[in-house]
N, C-alpha and C positions, 0 to 999 in steps of 0.2 A: 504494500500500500504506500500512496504519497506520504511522505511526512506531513504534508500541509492537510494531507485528507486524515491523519490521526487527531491534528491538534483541531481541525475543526470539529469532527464529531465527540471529542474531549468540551468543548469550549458547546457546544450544544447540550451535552447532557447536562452540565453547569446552568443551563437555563439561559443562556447568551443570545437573542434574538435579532442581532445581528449576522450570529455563527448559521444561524438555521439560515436566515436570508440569502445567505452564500451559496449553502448546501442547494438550496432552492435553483438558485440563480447558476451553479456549476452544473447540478443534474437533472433540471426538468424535460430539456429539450430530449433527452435519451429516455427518459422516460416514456415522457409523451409518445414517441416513436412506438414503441413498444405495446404501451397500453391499446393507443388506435392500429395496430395492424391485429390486437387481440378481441377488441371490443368492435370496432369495425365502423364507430363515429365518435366524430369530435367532442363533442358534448359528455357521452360516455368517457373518454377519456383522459377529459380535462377533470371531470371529479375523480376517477379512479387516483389519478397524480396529485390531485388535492387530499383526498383519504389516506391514500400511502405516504405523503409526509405528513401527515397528522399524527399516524401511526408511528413515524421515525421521529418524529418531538417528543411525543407523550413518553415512549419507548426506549429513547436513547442509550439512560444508561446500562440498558441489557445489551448493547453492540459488541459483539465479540472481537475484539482485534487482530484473533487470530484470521480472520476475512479482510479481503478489500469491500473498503466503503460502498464501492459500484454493487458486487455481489449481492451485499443486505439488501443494497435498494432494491434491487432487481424482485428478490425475493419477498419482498414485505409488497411490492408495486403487485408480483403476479399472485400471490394470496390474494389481495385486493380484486386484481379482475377474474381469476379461476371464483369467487365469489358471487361479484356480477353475473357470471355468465352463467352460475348455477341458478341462481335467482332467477334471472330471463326465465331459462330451461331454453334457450334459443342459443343458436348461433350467430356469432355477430362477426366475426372474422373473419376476413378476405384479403391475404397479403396482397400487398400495394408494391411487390418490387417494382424498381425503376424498369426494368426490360416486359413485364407483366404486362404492358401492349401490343410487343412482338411476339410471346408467346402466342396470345388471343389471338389465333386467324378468323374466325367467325363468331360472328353477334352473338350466340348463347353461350359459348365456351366459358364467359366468365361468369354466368349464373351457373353451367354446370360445373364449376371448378368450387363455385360455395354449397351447393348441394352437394359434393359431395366429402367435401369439409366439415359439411351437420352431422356426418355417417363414424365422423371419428373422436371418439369418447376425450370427453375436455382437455385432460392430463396430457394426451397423445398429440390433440392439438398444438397446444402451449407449448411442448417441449418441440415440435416441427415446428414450427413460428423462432422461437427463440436458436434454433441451431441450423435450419438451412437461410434466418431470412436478416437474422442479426450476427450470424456466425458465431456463435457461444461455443465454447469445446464441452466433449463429456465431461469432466470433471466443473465446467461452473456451472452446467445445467444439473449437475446431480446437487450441487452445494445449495442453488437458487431456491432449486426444488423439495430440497432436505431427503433425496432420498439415492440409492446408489447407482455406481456406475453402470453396471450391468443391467439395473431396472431401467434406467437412461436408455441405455442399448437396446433394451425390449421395449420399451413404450415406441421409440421411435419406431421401430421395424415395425410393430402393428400397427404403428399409425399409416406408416406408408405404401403396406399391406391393404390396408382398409382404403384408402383412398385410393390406390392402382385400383382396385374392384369397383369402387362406385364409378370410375372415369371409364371404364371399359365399355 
């Protein structure tokens, strides 16, 4: 982890409302990325990022330093929207890569590409969002996620499983 990213999150659990303003101001924009390629609008997105650092103020001084600062966030932001999305019972995600026009050759292609993203169970989602579209390795998706490598490796395989069938 940065140095400067230790003593912020130190000077945040202190109650330092400048320190948060920082944290805010360094991490929203990765955030937000994140949240709307999970949630699938702005509106959803922009409270998911406002919840998740609510939750990293209230929360702070439980921040483990054996992690980088980005990690927590990550992880405290996708509890927040794996949340959401169980609430919906819907799916709202539709990765937005920058080439995701050249892909689409024909007009339904990218309604059939969210139908059949609805086919794959939330977890499976999340962790496919977060490693083919933000490039996270196994090891900060299992960290994000709290759970391990090898589960990391099987969620993705059925997720990708499950969606080659529904694309077929």
């Amino acid at each position: 982890m940065a140095p400067d990213d230790r003593g912020l999150i130190e000077r945040v659990a202190r109650g330092d409302e400048s320190a948060f303003g920082e944290l805010v101001d360094r991490y929203q924009d990765r955030l937000f990325t994140v949240a709307h390629r999970l949630l699938g609008n702005r509106a959803d997105a922009e409270d998911a990022i406002q919840r998740a650092f609510l939750n990293c103020y209230l929360r702070s001084d439980t921040y483990d330093a054996r992690w980088q600062l980005s990690t927590w966030l990550y992880r405290v932001l996708t509890n927040v929207c794996v949340d959401e999305l169980r609430r919906r019972k819907t799916v709202g995600f539709l990765v937005e890569a920058p080439d995701a026009g050249a892909i689409v050759e024909k007009p339904g292609q990218r309604l059939d590409l969210r139908r059949a993203l609805e086919k794959v169970p939330t977890e499976a989602r999340l962790l496919l969002a977060l490693r083919y579209v933000d490039g996270l390795s196994y090891g900060e998706l299992a960290k994000i996620r709290g759970i391990s490598i090898n589960t990391v490796k099987s969620q993705l395989a059925r997720g990708k499983s499950i969606l080659r069938r529904a694309l077929q």
